[in-house]
Each structure stands twice: as structure tokens, then as C-alpha cells.
Kinemage of the C-alpha trace (Angstrom):
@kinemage 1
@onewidth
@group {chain A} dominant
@subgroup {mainchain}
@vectorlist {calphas} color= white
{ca unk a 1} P 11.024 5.557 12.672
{ca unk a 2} L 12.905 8.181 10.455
{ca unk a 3} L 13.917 5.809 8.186
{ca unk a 4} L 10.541 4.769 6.869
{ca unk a 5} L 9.767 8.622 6.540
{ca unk a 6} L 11.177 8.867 2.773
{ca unk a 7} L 11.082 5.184 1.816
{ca unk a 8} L 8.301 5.413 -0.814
{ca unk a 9} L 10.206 2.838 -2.531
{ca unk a 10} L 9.224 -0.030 0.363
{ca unk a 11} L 5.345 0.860 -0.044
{ca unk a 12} L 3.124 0.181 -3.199
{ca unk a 13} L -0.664 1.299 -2.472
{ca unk a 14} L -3.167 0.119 -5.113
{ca unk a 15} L -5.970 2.312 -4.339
{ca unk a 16} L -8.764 3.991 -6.472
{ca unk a 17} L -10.188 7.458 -6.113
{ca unk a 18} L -13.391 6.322 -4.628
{ca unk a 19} L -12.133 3.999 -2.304
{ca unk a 20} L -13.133 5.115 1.272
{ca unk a 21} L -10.260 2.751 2.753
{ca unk a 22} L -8.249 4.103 0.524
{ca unk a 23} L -8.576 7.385 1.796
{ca unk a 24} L -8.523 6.685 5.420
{ca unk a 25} L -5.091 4.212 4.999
{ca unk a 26} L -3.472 7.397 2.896
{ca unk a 27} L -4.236 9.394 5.450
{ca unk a 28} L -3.302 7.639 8.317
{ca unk a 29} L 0.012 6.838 7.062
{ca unk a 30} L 0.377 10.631 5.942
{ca unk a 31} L -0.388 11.719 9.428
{ca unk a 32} L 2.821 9.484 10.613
{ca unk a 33} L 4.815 11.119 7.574
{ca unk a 34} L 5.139 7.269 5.660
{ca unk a 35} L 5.880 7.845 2.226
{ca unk a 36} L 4.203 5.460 -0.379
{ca unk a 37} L 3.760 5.418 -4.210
{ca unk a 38} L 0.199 5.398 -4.649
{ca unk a 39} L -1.303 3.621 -8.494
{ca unk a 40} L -4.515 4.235 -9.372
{ca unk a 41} L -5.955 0.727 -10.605
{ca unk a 42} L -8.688 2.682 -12.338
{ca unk a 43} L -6.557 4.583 -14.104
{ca unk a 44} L -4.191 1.453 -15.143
{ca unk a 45} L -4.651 -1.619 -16.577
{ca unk a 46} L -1.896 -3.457 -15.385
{ca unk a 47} L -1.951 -2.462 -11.810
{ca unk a 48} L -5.608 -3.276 -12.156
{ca unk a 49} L -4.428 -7.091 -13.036
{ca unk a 50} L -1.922 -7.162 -10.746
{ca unk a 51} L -4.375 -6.535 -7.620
{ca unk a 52} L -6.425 -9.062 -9.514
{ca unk a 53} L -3.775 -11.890 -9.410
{ca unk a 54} L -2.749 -11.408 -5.376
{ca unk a 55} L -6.627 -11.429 -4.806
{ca unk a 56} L -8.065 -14.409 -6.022
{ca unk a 57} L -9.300 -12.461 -9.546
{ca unk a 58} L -10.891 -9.677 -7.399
{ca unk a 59} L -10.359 -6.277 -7.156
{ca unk a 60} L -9.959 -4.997 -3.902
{ca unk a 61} L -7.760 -1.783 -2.978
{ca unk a 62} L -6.385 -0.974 -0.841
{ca unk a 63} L -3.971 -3.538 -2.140
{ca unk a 64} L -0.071 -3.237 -0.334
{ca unk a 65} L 2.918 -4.133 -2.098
{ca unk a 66} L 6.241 -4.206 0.142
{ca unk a 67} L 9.536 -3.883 -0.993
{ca unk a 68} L 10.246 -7.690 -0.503
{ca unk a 69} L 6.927 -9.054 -2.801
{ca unk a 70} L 4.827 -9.579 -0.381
{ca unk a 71} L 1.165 -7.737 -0.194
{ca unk a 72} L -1.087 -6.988 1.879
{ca unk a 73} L -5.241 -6.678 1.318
{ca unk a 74} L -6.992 -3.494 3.107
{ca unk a 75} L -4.429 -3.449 6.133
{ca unk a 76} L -4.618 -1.235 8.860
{ca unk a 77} L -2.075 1.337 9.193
{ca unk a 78} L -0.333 -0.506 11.925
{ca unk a 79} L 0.051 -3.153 10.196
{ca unk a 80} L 1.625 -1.094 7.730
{ca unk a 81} L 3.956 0.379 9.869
{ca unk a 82} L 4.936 -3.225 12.033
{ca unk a 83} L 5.688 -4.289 8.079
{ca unk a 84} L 7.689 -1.294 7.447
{ca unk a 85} L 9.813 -1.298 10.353
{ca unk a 86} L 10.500 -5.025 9.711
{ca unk a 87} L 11.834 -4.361 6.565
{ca unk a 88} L 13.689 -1.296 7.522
{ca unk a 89} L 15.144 -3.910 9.934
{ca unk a 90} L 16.054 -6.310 7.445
């Protein structure tokens, strides 16, 4: 698991400050020390369109982007992880 530790790089989170699943997926994953960039969609237009276009026009956060393209809408933190490790795999 000490691989994913530092890896922001292999997580994207879409989130917004308000977000309550936001805030319980940031701090799940900071509990298990798995590093993430975090972009605000509230705060930026493009990541705002981005979530849009891998959510059928909607807006939902928390929105996952991997390190190989693929996303993930409002996942639980073990899903997060299983998808980590997989691509730490890789």
C-alpha cells in the first residue's frame, strides 16, 4: 500500500466546498494517507465542464479521475483504493 501513499498524480477528485461526500471521501482517503489532487469545480470552469461531460451534462462531485482516464461518480473509498492498487499494479 506504500506506493499509493504519494501518488497524487493517479487520483483527480472533483469536489466542491459544500459537498458533504466530498468531505467524507477526502477524509476517508486522508485517514489511509492516499494522496489526491483535489479541483474545486466551483471555483473552475473547466473542471466544472469536464464533470459535466463524464456525467451525462450533470454536475455531480465527487467526480474521480484515475491516472488511466477512467472516472468514477461518488465512489466509496474502497473503491478508490481497489482502483488504486490496480493501477499501482499495472
Amino acid at each position: 500500500m506504500s506506493e499509493l501513499t504519494n501518488d497524487a498524480e493517479a487520483l483527480t477528485l472533483y469536489t466542491t466546498t459544500w459537498c458533504p461526500f466530498c468531505t467524507r471521501l477526502k477524509k476517508l482517503l486522508d485517514e489511509k494517507e492516499i494522496g489526491y489532487t483535489e479541483i474545486d469545480v466551483d471555483a473552475d470552469a473547466e473542471a466544472a465542464a469536464f464533470v459535466e461531460s463524464v456525467n451525462g451534462g450533470n454536475r455531480v462531485v465527487p467526480t474521480a479521475l484515475y491516472s488511466d482516464g477512467t472516472t468514477a461518480t461518488n465512489p466509496p473509498a474502497s473503491q478508490v483504493r481497489a482502483k488504486l492498487a490496480e493501477l499501482a499494479d499495472a
